[in-house]
C-alpha positions as a Markdown table, in Angstrom:
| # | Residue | x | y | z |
|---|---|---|---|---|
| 1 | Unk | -14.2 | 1.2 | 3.4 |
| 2 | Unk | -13.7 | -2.6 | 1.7 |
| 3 | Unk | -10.9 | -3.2 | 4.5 |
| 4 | Unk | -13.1 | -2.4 | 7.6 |
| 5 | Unk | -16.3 | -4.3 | 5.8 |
| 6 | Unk | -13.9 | -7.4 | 5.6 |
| 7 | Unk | -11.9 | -7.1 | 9.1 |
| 8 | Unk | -8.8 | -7.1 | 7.4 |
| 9 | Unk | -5.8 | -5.1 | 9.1 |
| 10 | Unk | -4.2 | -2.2 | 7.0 |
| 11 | Unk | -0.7 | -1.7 | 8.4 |
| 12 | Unk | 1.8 | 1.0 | 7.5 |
| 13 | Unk | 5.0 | 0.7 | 7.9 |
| 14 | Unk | 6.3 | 4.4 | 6.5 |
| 15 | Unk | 10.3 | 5.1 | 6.0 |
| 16 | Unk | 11.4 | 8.0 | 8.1 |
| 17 | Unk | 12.3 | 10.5 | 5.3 |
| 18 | Unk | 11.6 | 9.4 | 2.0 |
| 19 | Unk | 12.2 | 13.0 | -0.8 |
| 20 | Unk | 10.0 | 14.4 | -2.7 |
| 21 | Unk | 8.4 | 12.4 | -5.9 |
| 22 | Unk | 8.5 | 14.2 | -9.0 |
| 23 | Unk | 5.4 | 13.5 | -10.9 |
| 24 | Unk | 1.9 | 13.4 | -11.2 |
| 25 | Unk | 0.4 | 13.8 | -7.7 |
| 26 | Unk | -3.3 | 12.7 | -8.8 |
| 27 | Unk | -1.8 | 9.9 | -11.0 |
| 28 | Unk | 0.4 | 8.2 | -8.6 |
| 29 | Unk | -2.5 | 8.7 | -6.1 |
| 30 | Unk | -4.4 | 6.6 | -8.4 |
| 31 | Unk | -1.5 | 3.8 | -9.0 |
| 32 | Unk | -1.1 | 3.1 | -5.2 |
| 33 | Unk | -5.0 | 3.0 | -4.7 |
| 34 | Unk | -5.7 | 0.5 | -7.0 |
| 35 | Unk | -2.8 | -1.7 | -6.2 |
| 36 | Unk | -4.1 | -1.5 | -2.5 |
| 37 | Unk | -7.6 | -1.6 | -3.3 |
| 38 | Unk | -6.7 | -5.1 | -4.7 |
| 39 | Unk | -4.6 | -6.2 | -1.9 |
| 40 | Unk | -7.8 | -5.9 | 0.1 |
| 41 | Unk | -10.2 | -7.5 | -2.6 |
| 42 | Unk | -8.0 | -10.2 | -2.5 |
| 43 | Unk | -7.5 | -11.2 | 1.0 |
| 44 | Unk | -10.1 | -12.9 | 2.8 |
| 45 | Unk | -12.1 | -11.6 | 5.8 |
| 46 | Unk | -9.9 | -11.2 | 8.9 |
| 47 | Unk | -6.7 | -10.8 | 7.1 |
| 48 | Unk | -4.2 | -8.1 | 6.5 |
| 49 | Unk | -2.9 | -5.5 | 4.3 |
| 50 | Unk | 1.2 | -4.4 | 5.2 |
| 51 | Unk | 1.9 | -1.2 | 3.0 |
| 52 | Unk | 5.7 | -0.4 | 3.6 |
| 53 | Unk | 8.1 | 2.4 | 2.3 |
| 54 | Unk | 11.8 | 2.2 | 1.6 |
| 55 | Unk | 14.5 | 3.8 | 0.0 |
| 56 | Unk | 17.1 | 2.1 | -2.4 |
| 57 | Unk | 20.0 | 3.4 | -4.0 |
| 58 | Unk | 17.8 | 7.1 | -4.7 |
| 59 | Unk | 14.8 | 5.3 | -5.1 |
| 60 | Unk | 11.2 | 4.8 | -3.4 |
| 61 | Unk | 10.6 | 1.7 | -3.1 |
| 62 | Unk | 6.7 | 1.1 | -1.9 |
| 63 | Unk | 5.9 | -2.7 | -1.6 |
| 64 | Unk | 2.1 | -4.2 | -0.6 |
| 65 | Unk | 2.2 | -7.4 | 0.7 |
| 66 | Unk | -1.2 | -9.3 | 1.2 |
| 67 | Unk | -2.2 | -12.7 | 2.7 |
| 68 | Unk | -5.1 | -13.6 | 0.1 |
| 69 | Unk | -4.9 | -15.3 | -2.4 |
């Protein structure tokens, strides 16, 4: 894994209950890889990755926030 080859932290801050998502599974797999994957790509070695999950007025809210640049 990029993150691991780079030291850089992945941290996970997950929302107790979040519902269900109604749509493609594989797709939206896809969408939050990527956006991830380029967190990492784009933080240098010894950083962090902070992936968190909230809910807002019925929706999911899923924010990646990087130190690179």
């Amino acid at each position: 894994m990029i993150a691991r080859n780079k030291n850089i932290k992945l941290l996970l801050q997950p929302f107790d209950i979040l519902p269900s998502i109604n749509g493609h599974e594989t797709q939206l797999q896809i969408a939050i890889s990527n956006i991830v994957e380029n967190a990492i790509q784009n933080t240098e070695s010894g950083g962090s990755v902070n992936i968190c999950t909230k809910l807002s007025e019925n929706k999911i809210i899923i924010k990646v926030v990087d130190n690179g640049k």
